[in-house]
C-alpha positions in Angstrom: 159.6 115.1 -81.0 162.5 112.9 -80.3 162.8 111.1 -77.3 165.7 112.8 -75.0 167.4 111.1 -72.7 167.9 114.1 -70.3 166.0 113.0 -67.4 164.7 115.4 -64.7 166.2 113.8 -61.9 169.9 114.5 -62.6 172.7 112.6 -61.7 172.5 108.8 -59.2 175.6 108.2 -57.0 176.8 105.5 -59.4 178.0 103.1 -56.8 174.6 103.5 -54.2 172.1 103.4 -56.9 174.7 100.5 -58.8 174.6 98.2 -55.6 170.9 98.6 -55.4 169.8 96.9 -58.3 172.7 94.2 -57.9 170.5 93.7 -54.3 167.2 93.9 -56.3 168.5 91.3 -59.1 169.5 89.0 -56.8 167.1 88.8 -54.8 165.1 88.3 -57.8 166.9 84.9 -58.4 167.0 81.8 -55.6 167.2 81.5 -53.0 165.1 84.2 -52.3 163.1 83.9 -55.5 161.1 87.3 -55.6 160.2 87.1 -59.3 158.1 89.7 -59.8 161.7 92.2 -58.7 162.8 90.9 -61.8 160.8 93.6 -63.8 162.1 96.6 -62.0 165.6 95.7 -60.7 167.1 95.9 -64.6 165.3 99.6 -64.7 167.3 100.9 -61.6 171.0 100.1 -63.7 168.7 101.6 -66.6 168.6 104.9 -64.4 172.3 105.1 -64.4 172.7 104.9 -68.2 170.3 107.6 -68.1 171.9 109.9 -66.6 172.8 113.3 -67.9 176.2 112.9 -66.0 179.3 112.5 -67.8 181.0 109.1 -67.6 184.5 108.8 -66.8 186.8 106.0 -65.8 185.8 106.0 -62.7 181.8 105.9 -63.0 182.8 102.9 -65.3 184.6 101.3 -62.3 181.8 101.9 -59.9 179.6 100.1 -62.4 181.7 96.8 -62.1 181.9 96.6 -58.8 178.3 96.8 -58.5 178.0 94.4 -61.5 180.0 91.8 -59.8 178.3 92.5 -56.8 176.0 90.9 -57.6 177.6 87.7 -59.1 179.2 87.3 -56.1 176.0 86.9 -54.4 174.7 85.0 -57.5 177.3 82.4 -57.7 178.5 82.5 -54.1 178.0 78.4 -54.4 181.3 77.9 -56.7 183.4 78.8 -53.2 181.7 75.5 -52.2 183.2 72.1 -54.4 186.7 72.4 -52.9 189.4 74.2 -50.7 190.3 76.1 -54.2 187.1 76.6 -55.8 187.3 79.6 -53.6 190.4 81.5 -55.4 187.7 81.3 -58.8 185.0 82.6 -57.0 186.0 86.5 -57.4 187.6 86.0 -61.0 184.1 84.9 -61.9 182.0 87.4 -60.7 184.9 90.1 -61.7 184.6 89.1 -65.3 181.1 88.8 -65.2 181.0 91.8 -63.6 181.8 93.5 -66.8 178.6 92.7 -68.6 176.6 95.2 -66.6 179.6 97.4 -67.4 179.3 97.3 -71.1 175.4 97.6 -70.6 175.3 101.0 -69.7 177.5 101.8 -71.9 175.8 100.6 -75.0 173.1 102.0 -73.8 174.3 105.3 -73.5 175.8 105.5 -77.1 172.2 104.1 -78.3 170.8 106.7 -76.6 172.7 109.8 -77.3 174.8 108.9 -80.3 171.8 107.0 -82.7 168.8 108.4 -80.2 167.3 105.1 -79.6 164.4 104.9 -77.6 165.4 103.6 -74.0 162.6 100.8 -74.4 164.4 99.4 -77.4 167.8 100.1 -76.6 167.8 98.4 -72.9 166.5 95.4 -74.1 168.4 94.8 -77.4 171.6 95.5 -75.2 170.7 93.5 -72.4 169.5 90.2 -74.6 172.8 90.9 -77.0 174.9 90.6 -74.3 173.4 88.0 -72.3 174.1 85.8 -76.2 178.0 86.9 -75.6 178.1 85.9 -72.0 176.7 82.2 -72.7 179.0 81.8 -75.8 182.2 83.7 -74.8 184.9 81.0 -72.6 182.6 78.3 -73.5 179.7 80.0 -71.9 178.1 80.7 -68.6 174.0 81.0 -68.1 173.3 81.1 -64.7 171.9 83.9 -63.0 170.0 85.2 -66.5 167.2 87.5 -65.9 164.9 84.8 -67.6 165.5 82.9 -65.0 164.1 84.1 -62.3 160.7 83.8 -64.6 161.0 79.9 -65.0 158.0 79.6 -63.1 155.7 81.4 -64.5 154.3 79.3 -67.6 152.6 82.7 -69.4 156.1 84.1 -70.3 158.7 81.5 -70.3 156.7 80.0 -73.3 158.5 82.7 -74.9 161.7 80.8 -74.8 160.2 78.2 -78.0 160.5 81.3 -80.5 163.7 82.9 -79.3 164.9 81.0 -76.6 165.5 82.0 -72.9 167.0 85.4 -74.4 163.3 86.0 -75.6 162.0 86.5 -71.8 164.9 88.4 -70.8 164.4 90.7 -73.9 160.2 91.0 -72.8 161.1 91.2 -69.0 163.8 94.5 -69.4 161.6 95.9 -72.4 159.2 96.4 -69.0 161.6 97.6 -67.0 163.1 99.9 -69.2 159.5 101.5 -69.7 158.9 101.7 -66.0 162.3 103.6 -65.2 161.5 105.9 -68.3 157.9 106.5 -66.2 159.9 107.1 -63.4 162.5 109.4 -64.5 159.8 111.7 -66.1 157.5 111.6 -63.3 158.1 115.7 -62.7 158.4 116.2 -66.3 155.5 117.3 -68.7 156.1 114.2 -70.5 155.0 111.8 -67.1 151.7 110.9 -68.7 153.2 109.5 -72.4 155.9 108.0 -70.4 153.2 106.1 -68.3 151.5 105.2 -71.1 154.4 103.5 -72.8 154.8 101.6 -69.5 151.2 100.5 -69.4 151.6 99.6 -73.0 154.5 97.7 -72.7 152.8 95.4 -70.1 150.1 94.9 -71.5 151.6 94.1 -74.8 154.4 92.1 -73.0 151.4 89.8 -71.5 149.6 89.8 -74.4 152.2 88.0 -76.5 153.7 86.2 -73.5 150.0 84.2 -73.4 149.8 84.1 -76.9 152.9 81.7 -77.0 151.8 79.9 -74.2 148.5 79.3 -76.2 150.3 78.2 -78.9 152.8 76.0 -77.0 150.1 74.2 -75.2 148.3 73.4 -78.3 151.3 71.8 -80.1 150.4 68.3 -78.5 149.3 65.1 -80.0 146.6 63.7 -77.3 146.3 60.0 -77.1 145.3 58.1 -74.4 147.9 55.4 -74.7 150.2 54.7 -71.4 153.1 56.7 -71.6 156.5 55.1 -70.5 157.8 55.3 -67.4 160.9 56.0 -66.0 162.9 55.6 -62.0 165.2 58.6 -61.3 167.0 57.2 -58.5 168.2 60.1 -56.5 170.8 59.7 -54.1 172.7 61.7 -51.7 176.2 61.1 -51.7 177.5 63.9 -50.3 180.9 65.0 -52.6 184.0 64.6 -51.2 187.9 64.2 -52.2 189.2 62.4 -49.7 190.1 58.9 -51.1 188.2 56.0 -49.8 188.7 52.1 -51.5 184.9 51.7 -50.0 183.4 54.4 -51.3 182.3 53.0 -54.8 181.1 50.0 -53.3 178.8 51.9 -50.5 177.5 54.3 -53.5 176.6 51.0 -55.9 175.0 49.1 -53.5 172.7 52.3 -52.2 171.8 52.5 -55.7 171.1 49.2 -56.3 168.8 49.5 -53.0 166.9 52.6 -54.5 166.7 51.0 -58.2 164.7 48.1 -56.2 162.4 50.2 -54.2 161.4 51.9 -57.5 160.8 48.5 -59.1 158.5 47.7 -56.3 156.8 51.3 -55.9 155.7 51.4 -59.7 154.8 47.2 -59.0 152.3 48.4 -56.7 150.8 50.9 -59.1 150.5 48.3 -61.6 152.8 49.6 -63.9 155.8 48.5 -65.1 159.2 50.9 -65.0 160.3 51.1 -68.4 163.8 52.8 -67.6 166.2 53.4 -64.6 168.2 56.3 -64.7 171.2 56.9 -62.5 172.8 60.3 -62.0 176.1 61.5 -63.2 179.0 59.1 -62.4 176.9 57.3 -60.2 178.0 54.0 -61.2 181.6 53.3 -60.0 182.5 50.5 -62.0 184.4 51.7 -65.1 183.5 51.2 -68.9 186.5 50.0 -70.8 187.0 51.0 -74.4 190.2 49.9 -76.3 191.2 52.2 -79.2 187.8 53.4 -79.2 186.2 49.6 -79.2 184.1 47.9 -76.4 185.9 44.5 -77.7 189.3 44.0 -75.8 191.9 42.8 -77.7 193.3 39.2 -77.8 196.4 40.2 -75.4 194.5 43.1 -72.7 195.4 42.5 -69.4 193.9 40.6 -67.2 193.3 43.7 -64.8 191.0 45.0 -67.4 189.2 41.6 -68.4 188.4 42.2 -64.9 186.8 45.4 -64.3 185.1 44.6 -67.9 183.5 41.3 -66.6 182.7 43.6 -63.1 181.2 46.6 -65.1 178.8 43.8 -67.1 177.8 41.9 -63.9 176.5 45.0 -62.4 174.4 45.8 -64.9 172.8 42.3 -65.3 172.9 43.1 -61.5 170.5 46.1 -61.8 168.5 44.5 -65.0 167.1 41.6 -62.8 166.7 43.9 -59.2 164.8 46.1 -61.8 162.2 43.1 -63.3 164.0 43.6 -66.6 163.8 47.6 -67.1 166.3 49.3 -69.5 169.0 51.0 -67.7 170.3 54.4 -68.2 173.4 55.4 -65.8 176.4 58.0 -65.3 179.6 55.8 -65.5 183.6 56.7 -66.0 184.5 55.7 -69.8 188.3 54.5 -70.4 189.5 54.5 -73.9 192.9 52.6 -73.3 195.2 53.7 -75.8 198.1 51.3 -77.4 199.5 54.3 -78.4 200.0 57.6 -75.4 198.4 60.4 -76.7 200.7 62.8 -74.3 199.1 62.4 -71.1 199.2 58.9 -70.8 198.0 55.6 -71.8 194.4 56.1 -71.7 191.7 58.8 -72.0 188.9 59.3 -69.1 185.2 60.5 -70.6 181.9 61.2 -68.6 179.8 59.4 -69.9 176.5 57.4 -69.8 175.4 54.3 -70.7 172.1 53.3 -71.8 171.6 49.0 -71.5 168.8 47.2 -72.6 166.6 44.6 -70.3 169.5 42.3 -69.9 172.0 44.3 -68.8 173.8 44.6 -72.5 175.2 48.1 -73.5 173.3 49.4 -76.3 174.7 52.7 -76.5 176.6 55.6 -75.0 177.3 59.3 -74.8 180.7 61.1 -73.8 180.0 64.5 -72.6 180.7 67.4 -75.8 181.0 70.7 -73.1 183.3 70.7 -70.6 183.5 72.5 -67.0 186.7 74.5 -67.7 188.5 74.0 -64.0 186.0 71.5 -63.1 186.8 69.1 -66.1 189.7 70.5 -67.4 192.4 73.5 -67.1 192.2 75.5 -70.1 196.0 75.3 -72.0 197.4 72.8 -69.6 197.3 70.0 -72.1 201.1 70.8 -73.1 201.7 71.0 -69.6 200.7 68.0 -67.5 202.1 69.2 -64.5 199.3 71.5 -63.9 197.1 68.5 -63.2 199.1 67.7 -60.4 198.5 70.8 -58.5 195.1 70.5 -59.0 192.3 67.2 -58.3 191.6 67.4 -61.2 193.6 64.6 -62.8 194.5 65.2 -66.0 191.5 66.3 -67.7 188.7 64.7 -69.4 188.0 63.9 -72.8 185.4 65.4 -75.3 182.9 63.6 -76.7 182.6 63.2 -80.4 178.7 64.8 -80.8 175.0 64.0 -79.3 173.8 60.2 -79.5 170.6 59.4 -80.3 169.6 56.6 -77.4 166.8 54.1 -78.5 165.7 52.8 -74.8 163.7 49.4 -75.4 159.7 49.7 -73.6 158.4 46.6 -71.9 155.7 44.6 -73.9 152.2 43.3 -72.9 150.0 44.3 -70.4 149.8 48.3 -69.7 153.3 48.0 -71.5 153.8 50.4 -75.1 156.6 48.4 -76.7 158.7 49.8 -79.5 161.3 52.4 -78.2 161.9 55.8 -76.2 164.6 57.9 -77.8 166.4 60.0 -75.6 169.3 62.9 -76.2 171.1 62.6 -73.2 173.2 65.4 -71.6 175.7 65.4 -68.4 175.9 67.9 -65.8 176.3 71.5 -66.6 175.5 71.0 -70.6 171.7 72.1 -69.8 173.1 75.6 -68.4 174.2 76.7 -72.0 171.2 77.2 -74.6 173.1 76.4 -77.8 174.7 73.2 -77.0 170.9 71.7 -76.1 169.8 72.9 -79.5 172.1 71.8 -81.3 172.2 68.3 -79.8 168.6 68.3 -80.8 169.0 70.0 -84.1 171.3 67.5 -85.6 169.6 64.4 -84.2 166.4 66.1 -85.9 168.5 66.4 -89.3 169.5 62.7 -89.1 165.3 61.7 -88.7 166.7 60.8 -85.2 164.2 63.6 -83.4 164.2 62.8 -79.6 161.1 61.6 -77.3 162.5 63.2 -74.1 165.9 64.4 -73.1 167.7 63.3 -70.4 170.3 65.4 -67.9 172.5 63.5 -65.4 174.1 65.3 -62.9 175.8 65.2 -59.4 174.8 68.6 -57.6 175.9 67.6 -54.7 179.4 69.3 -54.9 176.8 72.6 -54.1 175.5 71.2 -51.0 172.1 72.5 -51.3 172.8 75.9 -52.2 170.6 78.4 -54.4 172.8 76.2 -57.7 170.4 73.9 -57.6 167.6 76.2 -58.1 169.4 77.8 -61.1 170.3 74.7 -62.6 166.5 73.5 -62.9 165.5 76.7 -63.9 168.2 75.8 -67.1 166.4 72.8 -67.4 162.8 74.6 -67.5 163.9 76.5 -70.6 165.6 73.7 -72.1 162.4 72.0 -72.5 160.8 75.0 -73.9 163.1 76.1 -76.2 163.0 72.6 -77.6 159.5 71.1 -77.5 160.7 68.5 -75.5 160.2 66.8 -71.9 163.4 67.1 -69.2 164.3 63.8 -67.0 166.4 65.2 -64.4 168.2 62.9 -62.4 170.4 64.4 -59.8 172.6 63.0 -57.5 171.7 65.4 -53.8 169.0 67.0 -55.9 166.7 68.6 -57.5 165.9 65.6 -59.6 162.4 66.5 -61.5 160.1 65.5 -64.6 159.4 68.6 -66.9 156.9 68.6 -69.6 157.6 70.8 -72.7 155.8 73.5 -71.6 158.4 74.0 -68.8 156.0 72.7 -66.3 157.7 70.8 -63.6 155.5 67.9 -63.1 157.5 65.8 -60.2 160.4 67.0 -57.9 163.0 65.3 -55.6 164.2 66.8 -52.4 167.0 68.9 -51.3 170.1 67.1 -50.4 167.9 63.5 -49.8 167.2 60.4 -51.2 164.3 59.4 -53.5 163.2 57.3 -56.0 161.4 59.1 -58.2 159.0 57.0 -60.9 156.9 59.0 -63.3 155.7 58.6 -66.6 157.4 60.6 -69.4 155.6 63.6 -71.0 154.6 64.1 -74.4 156.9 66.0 -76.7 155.7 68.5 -78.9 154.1 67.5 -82.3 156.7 69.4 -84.3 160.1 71.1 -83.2 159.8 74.6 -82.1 161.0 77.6 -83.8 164.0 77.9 -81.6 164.9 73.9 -81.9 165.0 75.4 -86.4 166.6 78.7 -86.3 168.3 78.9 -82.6 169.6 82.2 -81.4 168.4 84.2 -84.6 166.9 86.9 -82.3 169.4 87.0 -80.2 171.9 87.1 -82.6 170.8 90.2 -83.9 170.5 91.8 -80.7 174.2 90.9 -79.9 175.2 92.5 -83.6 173.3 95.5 -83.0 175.8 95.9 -79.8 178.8 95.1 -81.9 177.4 98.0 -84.1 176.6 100.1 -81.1 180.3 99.4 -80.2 182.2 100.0 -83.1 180.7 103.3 -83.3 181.6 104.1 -79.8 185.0 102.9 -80.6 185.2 105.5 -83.8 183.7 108.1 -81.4 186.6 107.6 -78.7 189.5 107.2 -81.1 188.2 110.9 -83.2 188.0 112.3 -79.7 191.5 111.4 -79.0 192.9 112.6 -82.3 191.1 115.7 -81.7 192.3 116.3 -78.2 196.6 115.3 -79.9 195.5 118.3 -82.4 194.2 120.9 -79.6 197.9 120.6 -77.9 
């Protein structure tokens, strides 16, 4: 018999039952953290696709205010950057708010149109739209259901064959099969119903441990030292006020960190291979001309300057640090000798990786931007958005990933050779894809990376439940490629995460620390994900553009057919 999705409970107040799984969902995710709420809350939004209830418009509507319900309560940190970050706050969760929308229903049409089993349809709709959401207006990943599951090794292992959308797909699959129990509970068909539940779980942890199995064993053990690396973590707290002091104050409480990490691995008998500042950390500029580090014969003798500043800092930091490689979060200028339309030059963030003697060796201008944090979507052609905005005049995009060859201390207890990181700045780690593919194409040019790298200043979020969510990006970062995460976060959470997703050392909230560890071990070979990327998921989010189109042809016969009947 085919399944039916008439259920014998009859129709939910849309809105009630709506703002109780937003509740649920959050507080599933930090700061409360209740994991385990994860595998019901999706099941109670499940409930209303279920019902036998027609939908009209204003079901629909009740649906997105519950929806962005709970993004408000999600994302409530982007009120806390600026004056104006408030005036985005509500936008954000509004448009995000539609996803749950468009969940139920796809759902529904999978259900009563092509009589898809709720188990399948929930999750393929979910994990298909959750792909839309981090791809659609460059992306935004925070919040996922998988999320709230980064700390539990036995299913976000998942993530190396299909990615975080892999545990979002096994964690509603649950769900769905729980609120299917549920809503048959006074039916005849209760006990197949709790079978499928009880099936679901156990097949669910069954796989979820066979990945982890297989993840774990992906290691090349050696018992040589591993390098190791300083996250200096401090807490500048953000502000916008101007202040000519303020770069000096932040360098020199660097510089103070930087040494107390030299001195904390000295003790330990190690060396520190590499010194990692976090985003934008280091206030003296890098100057580019045209794209060279070289200055021409006739540059200014303002920026001969700041060059000769910029380069006595870092031999500054290469002697405080007994000679370690340096890798730090710096302001790139690319003075133009001809205006590209917004002025003579063109700001990147950027880091810079120097070797033991304070000489560049390489550096990395950020690919994915923060659209109103980096930039204003369409206001190139119209510079005088920027100055209604601090954002001054947007930044620039970097040309693609850089493959960093960090140089390891010789002798004694030292490895030698080289550690080759993939660096990434800031919010890059919240979007799946743009990790990948950093990795991906590195891989192709036989450039494969030892550990990535994130640099970031969270202390615009004072705190707040964003820092939570942006480790928990991390977590799955290092999963989905095989690789180890070095965090290092200006106000926090700076961490060290193996590629298993386990975090194996964490700074403090909103505090200062030095943090030396040694680097994990990558991964013997690159994952499935780090190969094929967002194959599953893709084909969950074309099965909704499927689902869609035939709702679309549904609506528009409907409509003909009502114009007829007049």
């Amino acid at each position: 018999m085919k399944d039916s999705p008439v259920v014998e409970f009859g129709p939910p107040r849309v809105l009630l039952v709506g703002v109780i799984g937003a509740v649920l969902l959050w507080l599933a995710q930090p700061p409360a953290a209740l994991w385990p709420l994860a595998w019901i809350a999706p099941g109670v939004w499940l409930w209303l696709a279920e019902s036998p209830a027609e939908w009209r418009r204003r079901e629909y509507l009740k649906m997105w205010l519950a929806g962005s319900l709970y993004w408000l309560l999600a994302v409530h940190w982007v009120r806390l950057p600026h004056p104006l970050t408030p005036l985005g706050w509500a936008p954000l969760a509004l448009y995000l708010g539609l996803y749950p929308v468009a969940l139920v229903a796809l759902v529904r049409t999978a259900r009563r149109r092509w009589r898809w089993p709720l188990w399948l349809a929930a999750p393929v709709v979910w994990t298909g739209l959750e792909l839309l959401q981090a791809r659609l207006f460059t992306g935004f990943l925070m919040g996922a259901v998988s999320h709230s599951q980064a700390g539990q090794p036995w299913i976000r292992s998942l993530a190396a064959y299909a990615g975080a959308y892999g545990v979002t797909f096994a964690v509603v699959l649950v769900a769905a099969t729980l609120a299917n129990a549920f809503l048959a509970w006074k039916t005849p068909r209760r006990g197949r119903r709790l079978i499928e539940a009880i099936a679901s779980i156990a097949i669910v942890i069954a796989v979820g441990f066979a990945a982890r199995s297989a993840v774990e064993t992906n290691f090349k053990i050696d018992k040589a030292p591993r390098p190791r690396v300083a996250l200096i973590q401090g807490d500048i707290r953000a502000t916008w006020d101007p202040d000519p002091a303020r770069g000096q104050r932040i360098m020199d409480r660097h510089m103070v960190l930087s040494r107390e990490a030299f001195a904390q691995s000295r003790r330990d008998g190690r060396p520190v291979d590499l010194v990692i500042w976090p985003e934008s950390m280091f206030r003296t500029p890098l100057i580019y001309f045209d794209g060279a580090a070289e200055p021409p014969a006739d540059a200014d003798d303002a920026y001969t300057a700041r060059i000769e500043n910029t380069a006595s800092w870092l031999k500054v930091l290469a002697d405080m640090t007994g000679g370690a490689a340096s890798l730090v979060g710096i302001d790139r200028f690319d003075i133009l000798s001809e205006p590209a339309g917004v002025g003579d030059e063109r700001v990147y963030n950027s880091v810079l990786l120097s070797d033991g003697e304070g000489q560049p060796i390489a550096v990395y201008d950020k690919t994915h931007l923060v659209p109103f944090g980096e930039y204003i979507p369409f206001a190139s052609g119209m510079p005088i958005i920027y100055y209604l905005t601090p954002i001054s005049g947007g930044m620039g995009v970097g040309a693609g990933p850089v493959a960093m060859d960090a140089p390891l201390r010789d002798g004694p207890l030292g490895n030698g050779g080289v550690l080759r990181l993939c660096p990434s700045i800031c919010y890059e780690t919240v979007v799946p894809h743009v990790i990948r593919r950093q990795v991906a194409t590195l891989t192709a040019d036989g450039e494969r990376p030892d550990v990535l790298v994130n640099v970031t200043n969270d202390a615009w979020f004072w705190g707040s439940s964003e820092l939570d969510m942006h480790l928990a990006c991390g977590v799955y970062r290092a999963v989905e490629n095989g690789l180890p995460l070095l965090v290092a976060a200006n106000g926090g959470l700076s961490a060290v995460i193996d590629a298993t997703g386990e975090v194996q050392a964490l700074g403090p909230r909103m505090a200062e620390q030095a943090l030396v560890a040694d680097v994990p071990r990558p991964s013997a070979r690159a994952t499935f994900y780090s190969r094929w990327g967002d194959v599953f998921a893709g084909v969950c989010l074309a099965a909704c553009g499927l689902l869609a189109g035939s709702r679309g042809v549904e609506a528009i016969k409907l409509r003909r057919a009502a114009s007829r009947g007049r």
